[in-house]
DRENBATOR-130925 format. One line per 8 residues: number of its first residue (from 0); their letters; for each residue y, z, x of C-alpha. Coordinates in steps of 0.02 Angstrom, whole numbers, plus 32768, in hexadecimal, padded with zeros to 4 digits. Layout:
<tilos>
NUM) a) Y Z X  ...
</tilos>
This chain:
<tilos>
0) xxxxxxxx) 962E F619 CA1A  9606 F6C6 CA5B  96C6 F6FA CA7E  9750 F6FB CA09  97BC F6C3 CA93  976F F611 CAAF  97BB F57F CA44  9747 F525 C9F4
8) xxxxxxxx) 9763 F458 CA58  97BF F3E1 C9F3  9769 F36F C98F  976C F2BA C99D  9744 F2AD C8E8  97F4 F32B C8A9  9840 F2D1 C933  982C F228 C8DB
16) xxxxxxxx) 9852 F272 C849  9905 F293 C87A  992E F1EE C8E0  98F2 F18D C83C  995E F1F9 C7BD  99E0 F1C5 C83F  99C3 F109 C83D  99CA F124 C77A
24) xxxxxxxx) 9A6D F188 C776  9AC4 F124 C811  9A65 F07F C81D  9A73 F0A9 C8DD  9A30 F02E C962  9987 F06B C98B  9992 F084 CA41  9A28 F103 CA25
32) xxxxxxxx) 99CA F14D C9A7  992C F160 CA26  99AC F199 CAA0  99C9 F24B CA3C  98F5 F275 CA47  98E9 F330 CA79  98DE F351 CB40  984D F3AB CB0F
40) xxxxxxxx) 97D6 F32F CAD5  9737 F314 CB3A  9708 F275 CB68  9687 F273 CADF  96F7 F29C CA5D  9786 F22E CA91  9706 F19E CA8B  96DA F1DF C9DD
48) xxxxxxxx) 977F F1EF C9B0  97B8 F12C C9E2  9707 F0DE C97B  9737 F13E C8D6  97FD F10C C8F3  97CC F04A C923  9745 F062 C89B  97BC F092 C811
56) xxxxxxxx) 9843 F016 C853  97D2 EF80 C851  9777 EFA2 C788  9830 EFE4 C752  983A EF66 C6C2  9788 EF85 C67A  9798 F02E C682  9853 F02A C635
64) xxxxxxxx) 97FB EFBC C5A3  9779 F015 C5A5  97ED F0B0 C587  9847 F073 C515  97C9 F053 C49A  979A F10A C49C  9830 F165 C4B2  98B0 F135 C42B
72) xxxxxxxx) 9953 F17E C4A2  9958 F17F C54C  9938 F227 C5AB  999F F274 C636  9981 F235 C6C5  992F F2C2 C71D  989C F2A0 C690  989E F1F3 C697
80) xxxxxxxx) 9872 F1E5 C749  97DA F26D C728  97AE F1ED C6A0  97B8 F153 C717  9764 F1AC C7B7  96C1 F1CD C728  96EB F113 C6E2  96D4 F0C8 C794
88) xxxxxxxx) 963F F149 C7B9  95D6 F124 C704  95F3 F05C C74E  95AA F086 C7F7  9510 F0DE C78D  94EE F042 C723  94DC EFE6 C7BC  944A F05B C7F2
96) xxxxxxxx) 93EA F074 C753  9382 F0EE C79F  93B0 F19A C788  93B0 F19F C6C7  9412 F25C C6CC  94A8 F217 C753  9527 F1EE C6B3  950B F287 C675
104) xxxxxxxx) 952D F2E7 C71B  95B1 F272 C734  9614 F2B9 C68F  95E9 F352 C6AD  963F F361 C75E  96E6 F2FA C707  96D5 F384 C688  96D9 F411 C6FF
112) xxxxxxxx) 9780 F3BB C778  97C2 F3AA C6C3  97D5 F460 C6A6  9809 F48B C758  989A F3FE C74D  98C2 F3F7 C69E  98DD F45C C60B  9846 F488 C588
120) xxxxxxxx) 9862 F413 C511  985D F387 C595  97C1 F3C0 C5D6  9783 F3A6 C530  97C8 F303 C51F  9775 F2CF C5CE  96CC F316 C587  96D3 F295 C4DD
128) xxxxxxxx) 9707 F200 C548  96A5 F20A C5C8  9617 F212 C56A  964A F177 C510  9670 F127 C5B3  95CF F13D C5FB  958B F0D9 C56A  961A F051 C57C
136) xxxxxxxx) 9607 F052 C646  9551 F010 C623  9569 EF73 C5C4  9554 EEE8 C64A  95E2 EE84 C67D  9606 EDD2 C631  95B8 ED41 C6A3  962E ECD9 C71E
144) xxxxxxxx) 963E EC5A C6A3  967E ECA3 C600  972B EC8B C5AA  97BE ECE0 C60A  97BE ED4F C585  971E ED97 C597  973D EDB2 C64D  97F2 EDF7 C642
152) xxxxxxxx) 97C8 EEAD C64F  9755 EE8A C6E0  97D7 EE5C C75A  98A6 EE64 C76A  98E9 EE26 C6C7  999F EDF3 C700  99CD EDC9 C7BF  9A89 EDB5 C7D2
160) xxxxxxxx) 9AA8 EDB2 C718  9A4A ED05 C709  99A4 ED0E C698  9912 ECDA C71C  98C7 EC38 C6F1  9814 EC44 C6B2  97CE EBF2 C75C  9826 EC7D C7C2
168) xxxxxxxx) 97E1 ED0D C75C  971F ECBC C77F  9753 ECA7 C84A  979B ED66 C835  96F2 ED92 C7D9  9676 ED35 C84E  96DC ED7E C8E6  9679 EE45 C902
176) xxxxxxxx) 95E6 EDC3 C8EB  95EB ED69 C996  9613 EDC7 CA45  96C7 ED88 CA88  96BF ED61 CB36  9758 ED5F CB9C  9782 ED13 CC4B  9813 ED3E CCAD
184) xxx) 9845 ECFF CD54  98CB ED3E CDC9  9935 ECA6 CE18
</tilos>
């Protein structure tokens, strides 16, 4: 920006940043969460903004394994959500095996929102488990038909406190797979 007195727009990337350290704090409903997105967002952004939150939302329980296999205690929130926004975007990057250097920008740009949102030694910590996540976020995911197990952190491990049946975790699995049509009629 050539002026000083222009505001830089807000991000939909900082912006998903905060609803998700929200829904980690809080455990908020997601539509009041989407509720609070800044007035400011364009179009662009906001769209942006609901792909990462959706994004981070549906992969929650591989990255949280994921996580916790690299980070021994839990960071504050603010960092964890920088760490699941790069989980969910590393994910998105194996899927297109193309661009070779996209993991690495990808950990750089959590790096840098690290140290605007969080203190040094977080940034740091972003930085060290990122990289390790990119590596982790590569792996490909079990097939449809292995042991519940195997295919716990792929999906929502508990649904009203009841452990989900191995046959529902496959159906939850197989379900991004096939397009969901839906029919509604007025009467």
């Amino acid at each position: 920006m050539v002026s000083g007195d222009l505001k830089t727009p807000p991000s939909g990337w900082v912006a998903a940043a905060g609803i998700i350290a929200r829904w980690l704090d809080r455990r908020e409903r997601l539509d009041e969460l989407m509720r609070g997105l800044p007035a400011g967002l364009s179009g662009i952004e906001r769209a942006r903004c609901q792909n990462l939150v959706f994004g981070v939302m549906r992969h929650a329980g591989r990255l949280e394994a994921a996580l916790a296999r690299i980070v021994a205690h839990p960071p504050r929130f603010a960092t964890r959500a920088v760490l699941y926004l790069a989980g969910f975007e590393l994910i998105e990057a194996a899927a297109e095996p193309s661009d070779p250097g996209r993991a690495a920008r990808i950990v750089h740009h959590a790096v840098e929102r690290a140290k605007a949102r969080t203190s040094p030694a977080e940034a740091r910590l972003v930085n060290a488990a990122a990289r390790k996540l990119a590596a982790a976020m590569v792996s490909e995911a079990p097939p449809p038909e292995a042991a519940a197990e195997a295919l716990a952190e792929y999906s929502h491990k508990r649904i009203r406190g009841e452990r989900i049946s191995a046959l529902i975790l496959r159906a939850l699995w197989l379900l991004p797979l096939y397009p969901l049509h839906i029919h509604v009629s007025r009467h």
